[in-house]
VOMARSE-693149 format. One line per field, with one value per residue (C-alpha): residue number from 1; x, y, z. Coordinates in steps of 0.02 Angstrom, whole numbers, plus 50000, padded with zeros to 5 digits. Example, Ala and Ser with C-alpha at 12.3 -4.5 7.8 and 13.67 -1.06 7.14 Angstrom:
! residues 2
i: [1:2];
x: [50615:50684];
y: [49775:49947];
z: [50390:50357];
! end
This chain:
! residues 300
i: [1:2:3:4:5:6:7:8:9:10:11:12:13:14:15:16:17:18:19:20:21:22:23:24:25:26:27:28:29:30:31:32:33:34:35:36:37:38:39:40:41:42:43:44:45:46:47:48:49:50:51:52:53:54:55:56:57:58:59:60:61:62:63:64:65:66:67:68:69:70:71:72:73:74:75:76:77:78:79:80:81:82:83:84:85:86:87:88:89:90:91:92:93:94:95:96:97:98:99:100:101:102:103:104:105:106:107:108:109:110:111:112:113:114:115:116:117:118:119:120:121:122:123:124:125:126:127:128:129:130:131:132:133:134:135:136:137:138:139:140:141:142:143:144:145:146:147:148:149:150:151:152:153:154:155:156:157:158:159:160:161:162:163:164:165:166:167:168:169:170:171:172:173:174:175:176:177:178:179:180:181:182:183:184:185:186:187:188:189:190:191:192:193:194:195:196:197:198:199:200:201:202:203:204:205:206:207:208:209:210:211:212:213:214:215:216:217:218:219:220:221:222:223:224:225:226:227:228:229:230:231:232:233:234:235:236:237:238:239:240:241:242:243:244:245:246:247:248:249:250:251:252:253:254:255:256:257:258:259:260:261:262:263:264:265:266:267:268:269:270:271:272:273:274:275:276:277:278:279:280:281:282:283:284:285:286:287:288:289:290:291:292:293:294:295:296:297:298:299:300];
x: [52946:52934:52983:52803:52762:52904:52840:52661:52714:52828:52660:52541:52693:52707:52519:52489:52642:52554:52399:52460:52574:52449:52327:52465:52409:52233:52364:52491:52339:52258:52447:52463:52293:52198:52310:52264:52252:52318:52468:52492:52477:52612:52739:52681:52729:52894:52970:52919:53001:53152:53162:53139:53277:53399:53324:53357:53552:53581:53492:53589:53451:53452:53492:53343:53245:53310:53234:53086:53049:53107:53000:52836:52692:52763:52789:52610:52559:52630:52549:52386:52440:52488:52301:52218:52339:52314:52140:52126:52225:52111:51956:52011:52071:51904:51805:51925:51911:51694:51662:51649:51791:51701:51631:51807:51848:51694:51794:51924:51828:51731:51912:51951:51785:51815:51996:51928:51821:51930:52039:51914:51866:52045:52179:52073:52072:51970:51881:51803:51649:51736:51816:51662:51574:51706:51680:51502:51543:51651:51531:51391:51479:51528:51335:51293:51428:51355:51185:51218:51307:51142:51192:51334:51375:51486:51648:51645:51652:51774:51903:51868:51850:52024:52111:52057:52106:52274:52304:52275:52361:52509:52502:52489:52635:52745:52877:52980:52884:53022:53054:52871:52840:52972:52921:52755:52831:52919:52782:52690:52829:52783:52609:52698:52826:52678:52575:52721:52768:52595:52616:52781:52702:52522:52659:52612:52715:52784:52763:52614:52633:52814:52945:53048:52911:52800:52981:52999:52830:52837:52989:52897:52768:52861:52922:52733:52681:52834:52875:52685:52648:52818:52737:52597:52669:52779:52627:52517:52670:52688:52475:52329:52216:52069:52222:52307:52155:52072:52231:52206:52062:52230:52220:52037:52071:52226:52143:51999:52131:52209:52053:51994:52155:52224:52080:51969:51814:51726:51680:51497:51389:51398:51568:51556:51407:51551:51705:51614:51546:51743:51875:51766:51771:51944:51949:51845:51957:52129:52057:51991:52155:52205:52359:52512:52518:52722:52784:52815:52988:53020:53075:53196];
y: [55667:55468:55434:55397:55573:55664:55555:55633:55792:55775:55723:55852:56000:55895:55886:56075:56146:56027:56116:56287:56260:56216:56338:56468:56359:56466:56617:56560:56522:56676:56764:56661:56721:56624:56485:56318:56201:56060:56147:56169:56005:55968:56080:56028:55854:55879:56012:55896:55747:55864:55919:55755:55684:55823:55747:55599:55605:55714:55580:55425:55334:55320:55125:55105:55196:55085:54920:55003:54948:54766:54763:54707:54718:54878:54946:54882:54993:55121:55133:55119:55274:55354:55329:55404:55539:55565:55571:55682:55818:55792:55797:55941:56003:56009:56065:56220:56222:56186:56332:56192:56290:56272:56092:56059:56151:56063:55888:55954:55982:55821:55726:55721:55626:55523:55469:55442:55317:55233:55221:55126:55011:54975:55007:54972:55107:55123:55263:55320:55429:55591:55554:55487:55671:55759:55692:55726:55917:55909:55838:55948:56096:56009:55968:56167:56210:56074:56148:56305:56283:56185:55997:55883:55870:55713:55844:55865:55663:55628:55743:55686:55517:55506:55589:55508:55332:55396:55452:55283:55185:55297:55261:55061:55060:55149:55211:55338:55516:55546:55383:55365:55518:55505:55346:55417:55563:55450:55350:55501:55539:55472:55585:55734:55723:55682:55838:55945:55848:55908:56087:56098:56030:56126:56308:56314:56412:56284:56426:56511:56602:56655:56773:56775:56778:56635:56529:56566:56520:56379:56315:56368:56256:56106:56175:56213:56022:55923:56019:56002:55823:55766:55847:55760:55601:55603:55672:55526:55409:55448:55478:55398:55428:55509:55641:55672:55711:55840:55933:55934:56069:56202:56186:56267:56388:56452:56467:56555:56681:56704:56740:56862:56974:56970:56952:57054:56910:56929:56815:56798:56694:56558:56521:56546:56418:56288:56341:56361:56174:56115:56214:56151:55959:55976:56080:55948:55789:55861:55918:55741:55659:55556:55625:55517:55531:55522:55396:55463:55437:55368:55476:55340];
z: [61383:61320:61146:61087:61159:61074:60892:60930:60970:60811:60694:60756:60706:60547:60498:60545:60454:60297:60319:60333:60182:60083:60130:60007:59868:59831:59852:59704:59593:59612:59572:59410:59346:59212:59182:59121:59251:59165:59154:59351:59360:59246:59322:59481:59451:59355:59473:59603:59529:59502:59676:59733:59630:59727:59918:59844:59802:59954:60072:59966:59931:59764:59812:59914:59775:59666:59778:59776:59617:59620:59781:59654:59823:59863:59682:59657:59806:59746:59583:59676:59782:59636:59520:59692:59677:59496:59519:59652:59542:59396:59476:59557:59365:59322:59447:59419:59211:59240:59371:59517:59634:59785:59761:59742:59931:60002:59964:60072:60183:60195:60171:60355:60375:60239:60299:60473:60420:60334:60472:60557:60417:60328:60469:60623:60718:60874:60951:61107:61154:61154:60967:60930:60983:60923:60783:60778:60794:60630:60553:60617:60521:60376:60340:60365:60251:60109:60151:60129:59956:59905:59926:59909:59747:59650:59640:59826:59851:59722:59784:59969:59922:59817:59928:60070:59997:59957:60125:60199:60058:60092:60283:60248:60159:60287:60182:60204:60145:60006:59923:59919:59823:59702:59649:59623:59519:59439:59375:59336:59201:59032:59068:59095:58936:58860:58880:58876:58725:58654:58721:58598:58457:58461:58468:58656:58795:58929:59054:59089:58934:58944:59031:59176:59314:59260:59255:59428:59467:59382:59467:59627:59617:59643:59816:59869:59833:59906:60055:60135:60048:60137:60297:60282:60257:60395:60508:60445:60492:60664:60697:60705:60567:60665:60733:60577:60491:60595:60609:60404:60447:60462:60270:60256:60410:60333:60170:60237:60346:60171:60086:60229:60235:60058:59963:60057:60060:60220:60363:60343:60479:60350:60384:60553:60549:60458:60549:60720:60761:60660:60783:60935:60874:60868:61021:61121:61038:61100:61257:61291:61245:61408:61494:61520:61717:61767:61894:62076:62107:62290:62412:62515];
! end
């Protein structure tokens, strides 16, 4: 197997594991009960930054971190990556805190679209007829799942939209997957001692209302949003954009497998209407994939 083979191979079990990982994420929200979500955002970026610090100093790059930041196009890039970032989490926020949950899951769904295109447009990417049919599938289901929950609405863009631009920011800047996000935590720092700050001062809990359990939990949630956001970093790295994001459907296919066998929600035509026309563009795009034909070696 060539190098450039082994680096695919090496993306796709990167962008998968991404997916599944973060298809536990509707899981640990539905353990933690009725929490405010402003407040798993807040852990999620300070355990993250604090985990991150750890990769960090074991990886000795707190040097190269360090030139990050007198790096001023990169830096600047960066920032960028982190505001798409930021708003992806608090769009997402409130969809959760205004009833809009499954606007919000329609974005993710309509992210690998989103991304695609902006492969084409902002990194250049090229595709042929059986991507572009492929393609056509995916997008054949995500239209009957948008019907079907009466329309589009803005949520659903925003979080595909924000997401989608921080995905391809991320990839332009081809940085490594760690220093990348902890600069990005890093910069997200003044915001979180600021709302924790206000959490102290207002008499509030700093986790989940108290006790051993929601500690844990809280400390938790940094693990669930570094591990797959390194994943997916490293996937996007060593992919194409069109690849990398219809692997992302393992996200929504986990999360509906979750939602089927521990939560005891049932697979209704519906889904199989979304899900169907989705698992056979991606079927038909890796089946279509041309095949690296090995030299003969001569015989003498």
């Amino acid at each position: 197997m060539s190098g450039s083979e082994q680096n695919r191979m090496r993306g796709i079990i990167f962008a998968v594991s991404a997916g599944i990982l973060w298809g536990f994420v509707p899981v640990y929200i539905h353990f933690l009960g009725d929490v405010d979500p402003f407040e798993v955002v807040a852990h999620r970026s300070l355990w993250s930054l604090v985990l991150l610090v750890g990769l960090v100093l074991w990886r000795r790059q707190m040097k190269l971190a360090r030139q990050i930041f007198c790096d001023k196009k990169l830096l600047a890039g960066l920032a960028i990556s982190t505001l798409f970032l930021l708003a992806n989490w608090t769009v997402f926020v409130y969809a959760v805190q205004s009833g809009h949950v499954v606007s919000a899951a329609l974005g993710y769904f309509i992210y690998p679209i989103c991304s695609v295109l902006l492969g084409i447009f902002v990194l250049g990417d090229r595709l042929d007829r059986w991507t572009w049919l492929a393609l056509g599938c995916v997008a054949c289901g995500v239209l009957a799942k948008s019907v079907l929950i009466a329309g589009v609405p803005w949520i659903a863009l925003l979080v595909a939209g924000s997401f989608a631009l921080y995905a391809v920011t991320r990839k332009r800047l081809n940085i490594d997957p760690i220093l990348g996000l902890f600069v990005e935590t890093l910069l997200l720092l003044p915001a979180i001692i600021g709302f924790f700050g206000w959490l102290a001062w207002s008499g509030q809990s700093l986790f989940f209302g108290g006790g051993a359990l929601f500690v844990v939990l809280a400390l938790f949630v940094g693990v669930l949003t570094v591990v797959p956001l390194i994943l997916f970093h490293a996937g996007n790295r060593l992919l194409n954009m069109t690849m990398s994001s219809l692997l992302f459907y393992s996200n929504p296919t986990t999360q509906l497998l979750f939602a089927i066998w521990l939560l005891g929600e049932a697979f209704s035509v519906q889904d199989l209407l979304a899900f169907g026309p989705i698992w056979s563009g991606i079927a038909l795009y890796f089946v279509t994939r041309p095949k690296r034909v090995r030299p003969v070696m001569p015989t003498g």
